[in-house]
Each structure stands twice: as C-alpha cells, then as structure tokens.
C-alpha positions in Angstrom: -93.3 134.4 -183.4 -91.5 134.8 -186.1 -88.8 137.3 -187.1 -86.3 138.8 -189.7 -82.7 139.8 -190.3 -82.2 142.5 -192.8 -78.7 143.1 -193.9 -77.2 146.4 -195.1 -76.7 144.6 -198.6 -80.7 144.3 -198.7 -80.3 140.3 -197.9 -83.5 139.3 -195.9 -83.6 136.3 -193.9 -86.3 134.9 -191.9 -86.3 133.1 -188.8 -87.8 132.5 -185.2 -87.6 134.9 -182.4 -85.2 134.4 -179.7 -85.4 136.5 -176.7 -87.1 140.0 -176.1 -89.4 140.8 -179.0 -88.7 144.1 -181.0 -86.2 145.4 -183.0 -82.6 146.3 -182.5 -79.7 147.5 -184.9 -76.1 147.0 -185.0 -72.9 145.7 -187.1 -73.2 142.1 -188.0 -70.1 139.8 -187.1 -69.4 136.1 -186.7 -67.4 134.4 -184.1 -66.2 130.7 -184.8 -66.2 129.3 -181.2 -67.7 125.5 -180.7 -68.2 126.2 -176.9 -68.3 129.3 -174.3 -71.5 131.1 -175.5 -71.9 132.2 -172.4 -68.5 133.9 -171.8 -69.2 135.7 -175.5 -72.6 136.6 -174.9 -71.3 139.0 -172.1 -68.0 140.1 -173.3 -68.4 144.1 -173.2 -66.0 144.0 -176.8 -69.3 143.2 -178.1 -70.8 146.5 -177.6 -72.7 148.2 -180.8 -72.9 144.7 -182.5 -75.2 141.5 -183.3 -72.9 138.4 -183.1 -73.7 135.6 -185.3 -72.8 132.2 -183.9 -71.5 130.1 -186.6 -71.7 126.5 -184.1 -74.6 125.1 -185.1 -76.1 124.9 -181.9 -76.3 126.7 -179.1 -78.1 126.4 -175.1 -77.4 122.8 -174.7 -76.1 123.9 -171.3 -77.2 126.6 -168.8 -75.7 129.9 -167.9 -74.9 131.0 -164.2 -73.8 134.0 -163.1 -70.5 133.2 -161.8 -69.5 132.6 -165.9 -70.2 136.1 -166.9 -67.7 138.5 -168.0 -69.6 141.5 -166.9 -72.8 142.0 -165.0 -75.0 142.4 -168.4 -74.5 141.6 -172.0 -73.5 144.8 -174.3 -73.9 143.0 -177.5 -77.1 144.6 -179.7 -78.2 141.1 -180.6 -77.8 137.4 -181.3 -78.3 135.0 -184.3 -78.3 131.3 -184.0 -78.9 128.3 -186.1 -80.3 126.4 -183.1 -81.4 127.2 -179.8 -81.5 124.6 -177.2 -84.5 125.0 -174.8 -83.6 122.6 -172.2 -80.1 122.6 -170.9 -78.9 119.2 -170.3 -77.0 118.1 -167.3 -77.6 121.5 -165.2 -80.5 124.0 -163.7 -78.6 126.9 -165.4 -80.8 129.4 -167.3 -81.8 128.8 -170.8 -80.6 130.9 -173.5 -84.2 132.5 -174.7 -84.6 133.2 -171.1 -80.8 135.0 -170.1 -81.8 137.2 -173.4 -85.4 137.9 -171.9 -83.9 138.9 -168.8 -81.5 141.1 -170.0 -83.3 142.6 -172.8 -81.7 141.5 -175.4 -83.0 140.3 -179.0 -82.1 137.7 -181.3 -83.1 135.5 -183.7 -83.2 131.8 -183.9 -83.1 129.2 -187.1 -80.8 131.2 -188.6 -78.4 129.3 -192.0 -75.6 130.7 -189.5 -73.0 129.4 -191.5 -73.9 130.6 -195.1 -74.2 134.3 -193.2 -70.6 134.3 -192.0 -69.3 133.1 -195.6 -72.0 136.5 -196.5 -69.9 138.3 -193.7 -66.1 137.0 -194.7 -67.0 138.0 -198.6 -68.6 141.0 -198.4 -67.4 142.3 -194.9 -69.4 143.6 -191.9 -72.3 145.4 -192.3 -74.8 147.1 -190.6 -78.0 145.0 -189.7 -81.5 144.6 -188.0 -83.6 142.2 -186.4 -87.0 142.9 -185.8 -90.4 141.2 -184.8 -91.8 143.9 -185.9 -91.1 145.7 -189.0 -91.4 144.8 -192.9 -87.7 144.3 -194.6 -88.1 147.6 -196.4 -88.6 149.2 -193.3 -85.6 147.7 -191.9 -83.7 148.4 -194.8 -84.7 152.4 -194.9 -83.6 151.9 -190.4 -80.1 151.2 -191.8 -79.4 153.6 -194.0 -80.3 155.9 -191.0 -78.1 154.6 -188.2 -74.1 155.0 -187.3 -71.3 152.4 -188.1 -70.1 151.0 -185.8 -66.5 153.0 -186.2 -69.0 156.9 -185.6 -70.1 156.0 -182.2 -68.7 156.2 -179.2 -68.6 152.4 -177.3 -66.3 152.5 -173.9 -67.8 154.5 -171.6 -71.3 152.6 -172.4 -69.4 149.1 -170.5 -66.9 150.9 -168.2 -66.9 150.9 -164.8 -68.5 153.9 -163.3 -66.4 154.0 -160.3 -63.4 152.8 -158.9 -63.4 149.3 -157.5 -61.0 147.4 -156.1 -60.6 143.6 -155.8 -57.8 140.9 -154.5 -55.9 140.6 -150.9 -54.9 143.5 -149.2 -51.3 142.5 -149.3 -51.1 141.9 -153.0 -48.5 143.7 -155.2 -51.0 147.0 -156.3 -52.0 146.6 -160.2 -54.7 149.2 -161.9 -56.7 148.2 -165.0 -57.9 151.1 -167.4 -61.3 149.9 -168.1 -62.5 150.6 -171.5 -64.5 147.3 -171.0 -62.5 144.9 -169.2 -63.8 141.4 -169.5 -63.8 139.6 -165.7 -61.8 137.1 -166.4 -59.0 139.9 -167.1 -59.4 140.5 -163.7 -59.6 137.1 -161.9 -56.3 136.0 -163.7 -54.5 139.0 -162.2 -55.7 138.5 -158.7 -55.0 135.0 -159.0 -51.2 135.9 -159.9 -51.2 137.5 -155.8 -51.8 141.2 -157.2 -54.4 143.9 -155.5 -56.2 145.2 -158.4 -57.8 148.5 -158.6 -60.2 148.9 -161.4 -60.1 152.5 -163.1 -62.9 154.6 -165.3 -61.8 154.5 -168.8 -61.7 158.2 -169.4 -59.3 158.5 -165.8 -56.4 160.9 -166.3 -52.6 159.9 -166.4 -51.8 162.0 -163.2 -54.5 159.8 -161.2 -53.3 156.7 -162.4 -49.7 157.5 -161.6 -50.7 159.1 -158.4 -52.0 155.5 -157.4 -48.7 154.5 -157.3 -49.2 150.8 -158.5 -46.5 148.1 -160.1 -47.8 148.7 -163.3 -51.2 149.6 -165.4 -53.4 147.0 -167.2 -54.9 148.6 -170.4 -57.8 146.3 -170.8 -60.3 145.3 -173.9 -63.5 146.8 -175.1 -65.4 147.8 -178.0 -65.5 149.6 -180.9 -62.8 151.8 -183.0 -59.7 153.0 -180.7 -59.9 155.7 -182.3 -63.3 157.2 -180.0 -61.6 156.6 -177.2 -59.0 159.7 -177.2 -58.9 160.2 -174.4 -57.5 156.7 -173.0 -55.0 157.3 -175.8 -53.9 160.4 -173.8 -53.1 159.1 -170.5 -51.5 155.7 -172.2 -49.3 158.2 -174.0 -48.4 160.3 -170.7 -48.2 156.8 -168.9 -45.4 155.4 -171.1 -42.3 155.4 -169.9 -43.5 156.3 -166.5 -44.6 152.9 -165.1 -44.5 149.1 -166.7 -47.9 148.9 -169.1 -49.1 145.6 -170.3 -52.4 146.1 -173.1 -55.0 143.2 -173.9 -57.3 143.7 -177.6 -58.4 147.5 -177.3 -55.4 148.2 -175.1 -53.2 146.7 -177.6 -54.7 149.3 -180.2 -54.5 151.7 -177.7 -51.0 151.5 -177.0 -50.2 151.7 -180.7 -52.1 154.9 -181.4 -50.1 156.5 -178.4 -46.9 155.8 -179.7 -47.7 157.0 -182.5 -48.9 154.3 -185.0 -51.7 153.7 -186.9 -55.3 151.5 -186.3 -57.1 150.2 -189.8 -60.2 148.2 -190.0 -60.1 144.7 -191.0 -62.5 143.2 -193.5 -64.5 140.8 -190.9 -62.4 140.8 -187.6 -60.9 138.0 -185.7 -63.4 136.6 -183.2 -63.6 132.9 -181.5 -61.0 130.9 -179.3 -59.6 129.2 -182.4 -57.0 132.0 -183.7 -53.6 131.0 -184.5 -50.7 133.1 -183.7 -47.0 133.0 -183.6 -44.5 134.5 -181.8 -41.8 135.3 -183.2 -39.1 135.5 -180.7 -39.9 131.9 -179.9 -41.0 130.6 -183.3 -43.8 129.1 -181.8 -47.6 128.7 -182.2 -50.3 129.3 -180.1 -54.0 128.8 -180.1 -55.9 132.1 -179.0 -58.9 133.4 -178.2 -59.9 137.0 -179.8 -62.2 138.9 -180.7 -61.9 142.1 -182.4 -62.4 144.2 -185.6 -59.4 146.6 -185.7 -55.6 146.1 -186.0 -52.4 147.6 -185.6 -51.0 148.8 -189.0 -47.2 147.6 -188.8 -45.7 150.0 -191.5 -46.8 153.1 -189.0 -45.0 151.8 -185.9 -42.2 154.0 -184.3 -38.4 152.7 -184.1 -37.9 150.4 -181.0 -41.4 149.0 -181.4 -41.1 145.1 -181.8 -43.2 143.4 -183.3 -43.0 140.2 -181.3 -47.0 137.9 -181.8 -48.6 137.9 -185.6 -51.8 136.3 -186.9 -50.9 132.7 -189.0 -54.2 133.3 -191.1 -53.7 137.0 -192.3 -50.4 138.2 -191.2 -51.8 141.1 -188.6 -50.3 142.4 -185.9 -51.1 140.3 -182.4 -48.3 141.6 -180.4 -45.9 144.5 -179.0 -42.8 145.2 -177.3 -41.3 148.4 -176.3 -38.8 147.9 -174.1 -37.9 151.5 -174.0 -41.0 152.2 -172.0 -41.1 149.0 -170.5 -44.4 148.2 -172.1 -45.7 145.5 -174.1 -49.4 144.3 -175.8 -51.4 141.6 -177.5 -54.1 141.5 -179.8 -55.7 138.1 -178.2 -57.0 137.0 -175.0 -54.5 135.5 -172.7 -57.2 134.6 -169.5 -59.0 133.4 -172.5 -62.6 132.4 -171.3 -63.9 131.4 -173.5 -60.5 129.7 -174.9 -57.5 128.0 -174.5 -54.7 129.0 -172.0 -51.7 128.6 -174.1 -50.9 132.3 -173.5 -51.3 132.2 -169.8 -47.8 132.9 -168.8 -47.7 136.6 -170.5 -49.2 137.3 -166.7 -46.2 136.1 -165.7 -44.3 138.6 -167.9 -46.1 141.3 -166.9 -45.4 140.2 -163.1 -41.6 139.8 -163.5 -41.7 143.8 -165.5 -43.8 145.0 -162.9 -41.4 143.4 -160.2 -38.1 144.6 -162.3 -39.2 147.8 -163.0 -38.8 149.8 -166.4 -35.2 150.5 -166.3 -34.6 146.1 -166.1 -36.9 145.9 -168.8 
C-alpha cells in the first residue's frame, strides 16, 4: 500500500507503508545511528515525534523483548529508506511486524538522507504520515495540531506506580521517572544499588522521606519546561541529598537552579556525538538524543560547566558541588551506543557513598 509524508514546509514525499495503516502526526527528527534500532524505536524520549532513520537500512536483524527500553514504543512514527523483511541470523520479530504490534505507523522507501539534510537546514517541523489522506489534507492536519514544545510528554511514558528493582541488600537509589529508559536502570542495579523507581510528578518530601543514597533524575521527552513540577521537587531536593541527572534530568536540573532551556535547531540524536570534558581534556563518543539544551550564559555562580558538545559548542554537562549534584546531556548506559561514559556511575556511587558535605 502505499503512503505519504507531508512536511510542515508543504514538502510531499511518497513512499510504502510500514506498519499499522492510518495516519499519525508529530515533530519530524533524524537520528544518525548505523545500528540499535531497536533500542531507539523504544526509547520513551521519543514521545510526540516521528524519527527518521538516516542508515540506510533498517530490520536486517530481529527485535526481542529483552532489548527494549520500555514495554512499548512512544515514538508517533517511523521513516526508513529500507525495511528488511527477513531478519538474518535470528527468529527475532521483523520490523513491519514490532510496528503492527504495537500500533505504530511508518513509512518505508523513504530518500532518508536527503530528509535529514531537509531537517538540519530548515529545522524540525511538524509532519504526517498517512495511508489515507491526500497531501492537502495533511497539510490543513498540521496547521491544526500542537508543537511538540505545547504538549505535555512525561507523564504519557512514566511509570504509574512505584516499582522497585535490584537485591535487597543494595545501597537504596530512586530514579524520578519522567521516562527513564531501561537500560538507565540495569546499569544502576548492576553497580550493587536497590533501585526504587518513582512517578515523575512525586513530591520532594516523598522522595526524601525514602531516605535513599541519592536521586536519579532520569530522561524523557519533550520541552523541560511542561514538566514543572519535577522542576519543583529537583529544586527542593538540591542540597538535600547527592542528585545525578541523565538528558531531561540534565535540563531539569538547570531550570531548578535557576538557568535557562532553549531549543536547538535539529537536536542531537544517535550514538555518534562527540563531547569533551573539560576537566580532563578528553573526548568521548556519546550516545544522545534530545532537542533542548542548557543555555550557559543563564547558569548560577558555582555551576561548572564540566562536558560540552565538539560539533556545536552546547552544554553536555554539570557540576554543582555546592549541592553535591551533577548532570549530562548524553547517555552514559548508552544502548544503543558506546560505553566510553560508563564510569560517571561510578561518580555518582563514590558522591552517594561520600555524601554531599565530601562532595
């Protein structure tokens, strides 16, 4: 059957479907990774948007359950230059059959790449694929719908009740889940903590009631801005126990201290992203993925700026050793990615241990 894309700039492009049948909106973005599909396709930070897969080909092998980062894909939609039917080497699940399943639609035979130079020119955008409806109808759907920055994304992929995973004698750890990916979490347990996995919109006084080591302020989608209220308890948190924040929590840290959150023109998303850090003038491969940043010039006194982006500049990390807290923009459990910024868990182990008054 086949299908369209209709960007918000009135570019049509026409393809195959891929997936359920239909139509479905959201903000059009590209992500550079060669491998890890799977891990992207169900990475909650995806919420509200249709990811465009610039590798040319994607499904060659199988997805299985145990490689998900959450239970179901948030992402509004998928675009693909090529999708594999028949996954070589496993019995994994193809890829038109994972979207089926899940209800999600997307589009296949797709110029992926001459969309993403579209995207990195002319910014994201609002888009729509559809099985369904004419290009001018798709068009008038667009000019109807929220951006991605007016709607309200975390508490569509948080947890909706507390869960708690790891050995019952691990050091006790919670996460703020404003859409933690799973892999946040199996890193964690696998560094010997007890982790207790919190609602995103959970007050200060419960978290600090929990009495744990230290708080996780995890990914997710969307402008930090929606989420308020996790801003809230971060800023009633800080100085109170050791915090460590991961993409979203970065942001979220930053707004609570104070700072400012801008938009970038087409986000950072793929495990390919260089950063450096500049306390030890080294560079490290990283995996990220989102569309907001940490505006340096806003940042309080005593807020270090220790991690920044080698392609734009940005912000990729924080220290505050006032409060014994500290962030990064990236992915350090990666997945999909390289582990060359493992040992921040590590970091956050030895601050959690020490306490914020050694910090």
């Amino acid at each position: 059957m086949n299908s369209i894309l209709v960007l918000e700039d009135g570019s049509v492009f026409e393809g195959k479907a891929l997936g359920l049948k239909g139509t479905t909106w959201g903000e059009l973005v590209f992500t550079t990774g060669m491998t890890g599909y799977q891990e992207t396709i169900t990475d909650p930070s995806y919420a509200g948007q249709i990811v465009v897969m610039t590798y040319p080909l994607i499904g060659n092998y199988g997805f299985f359950e145990e490689f998900t980062e959450s239970e179901r894909p948030a992402l509004r939609g998928l675009v693909v230059r090529e999708a594999w039917e028949d996954p070589q080497g496993s019995s994994g699940e193809n890829l038109d059959g994972y979207l089926k399943r899940h209800g999600i639609i997307g589009i296949d035979e797709i110029d992926t790449r001459a969309l993403a130079k579209r995207i990195r020119d002319g910014g994201v955008m609002k888009a729509v694929i559809s099985t369904e409806l004419e290009a001018e109808e798709a068009l008038k759907l667009l000019h109807e719908v929220p951006a991605l920055e007016d709607q309200e994304l975390v508490k569509a992929v948080t947890t909706k009740e507390i869960r708690t995973y790891g050995r019952e004698d691990g050091m006790p750890v919670a996460v703020l889940d404003l859409g933690a990916k799973k892999s946040i979490i199996k890193s964690l347990v696998e560094k010997g903590f007890r982790v207790t996995v919190f609602p995103a919109d959970t007050p200060a006084k419960v978290l600090v009631d929990f009495d744990p080591v230290g708080i996780v302020i995890s990914n997710g989608p969307g402008d930090p801005k929606k989420a308020d209220y996790a801003v809230r308890a971060t800023r009633e948190l800080l100085g109170k126990l050791p915090l460590f924040g991961i993409c979203l929590g970065h942001q979220i840290i930053a707004l609570a201290l104070g700072a400012n959150t801008y938009k970038l023109k087409f986000g950072h998303r793929g495990c390919n992203h260089p950063v450096k850090d500049l306390r030890k003038d080294k560079v490290y491969i990283t995996s990220q993925n989102h569309g907001f940043a940490v505006d340096p010039k806003t940042l309080p006194e005593g807020a270090e700026v220790t991690f920044v982006n080698v392609n734009d500049g940005t912000v990729e990390g924080l220290w505050m050793p006032e409060y014994g807290a500290f962030s990064v923009q990236f992915h350090p459990e990666a997945s999909p990615g390289p582990l060359d910024t493992g040992h921040l868990f590590d970091e956050f182990i030895a601050l959690a241990k020490g306490g914020i008054k050694n910090a």
